[in-house]
N, C-alpha and C positions, 0 to 999 in steps of 0.2 A: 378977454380970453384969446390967446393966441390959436394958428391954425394948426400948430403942431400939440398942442394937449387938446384940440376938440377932436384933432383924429389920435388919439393915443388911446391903446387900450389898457384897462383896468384887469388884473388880474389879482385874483383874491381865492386863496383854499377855502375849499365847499366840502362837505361832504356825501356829494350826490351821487357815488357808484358807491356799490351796495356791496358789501364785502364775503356778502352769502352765497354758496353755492347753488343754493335754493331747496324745493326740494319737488319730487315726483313722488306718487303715490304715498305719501305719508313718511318715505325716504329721505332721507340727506343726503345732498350732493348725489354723487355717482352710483351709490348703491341699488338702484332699482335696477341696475346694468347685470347686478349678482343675481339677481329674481327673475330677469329675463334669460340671463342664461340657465338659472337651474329648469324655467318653463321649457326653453327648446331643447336641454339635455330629457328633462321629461318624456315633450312629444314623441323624441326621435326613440328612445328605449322604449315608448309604449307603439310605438308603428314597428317596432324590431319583433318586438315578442308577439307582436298580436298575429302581423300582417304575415312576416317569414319565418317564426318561429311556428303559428299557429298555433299559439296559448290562449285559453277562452281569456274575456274578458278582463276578470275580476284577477283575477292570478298574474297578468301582465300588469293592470293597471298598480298594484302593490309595489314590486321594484321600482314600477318609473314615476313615483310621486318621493323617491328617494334623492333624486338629485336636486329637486325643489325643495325638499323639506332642507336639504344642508344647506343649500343657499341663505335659505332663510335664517336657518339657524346661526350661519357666520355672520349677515347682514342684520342683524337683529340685536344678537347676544354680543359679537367683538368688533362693532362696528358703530350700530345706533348712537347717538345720544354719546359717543366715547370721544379721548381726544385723539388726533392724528397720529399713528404709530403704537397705539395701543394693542392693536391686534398683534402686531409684530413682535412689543415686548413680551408680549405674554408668553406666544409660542417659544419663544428663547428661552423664558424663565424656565416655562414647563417641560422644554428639549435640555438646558445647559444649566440650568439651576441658576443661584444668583451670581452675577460674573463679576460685581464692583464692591472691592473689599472681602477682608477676610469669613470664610465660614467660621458660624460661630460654633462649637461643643456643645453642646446637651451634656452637662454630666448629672446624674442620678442623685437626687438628696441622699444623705446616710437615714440608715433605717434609727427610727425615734428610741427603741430600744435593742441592745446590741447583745447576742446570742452567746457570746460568750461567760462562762461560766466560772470567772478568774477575779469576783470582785470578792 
């Protein structure tokens, strides 16, 4: 064995980095970032109404569990378990309708029997 292959290194493809984002609290990837933010949009509307508005309790706490419940609701429903860009298509489809290729017609079947009175 020569001294230039005993110091020569071997490289060879592995598959050892892991191609997942991972996940936090039951979340994929980034998503728990949507859940923390809708929590401090939360606190901070429930320390608005409560503290300077001086709203009892229960009447503040209502509104500020609304910005966590849509967090959720986007990270959960257009997000969870979906593939990359999904959320994005959607909103397009449901703002611009479908954009690639022609809209199709609906036209109406003819009535099975025809009202005219000329046979």
């Amino acid at each position: 064995m020569s001294t230039a292959a005993k110091y020569e290194l071997r490289f060879t493809e592995t598959n050892s980095a892991d191609d997942s984002a991972g996940k936090t609290w039951g979340l994929e990837g980034n998503l728990f970032w949507f859940v923390v933010g809708g929590a401090f949009a939360a606190v901070i509307t429930l320390l608005l109404l409560f503290s300077v508005w001086h709203w009892n309790l229960l009447s503040a706490v209502v509104p500020a569990v609304i910005p966590l419940g849509l967090a959720l609701l986007y990270a959960l429903a257009f997000r969870q378990g979906k593939p990359s860009g999904y959320d994005i298509d959607l909103f397009e489809l449901w703002l611009k309708g479908s954009g690639f290729g022609p809209e199709i017609l609906r036209v109406k079947a003819p009535p099975l029997f025809s009202s005219n009175d000329d046979v």
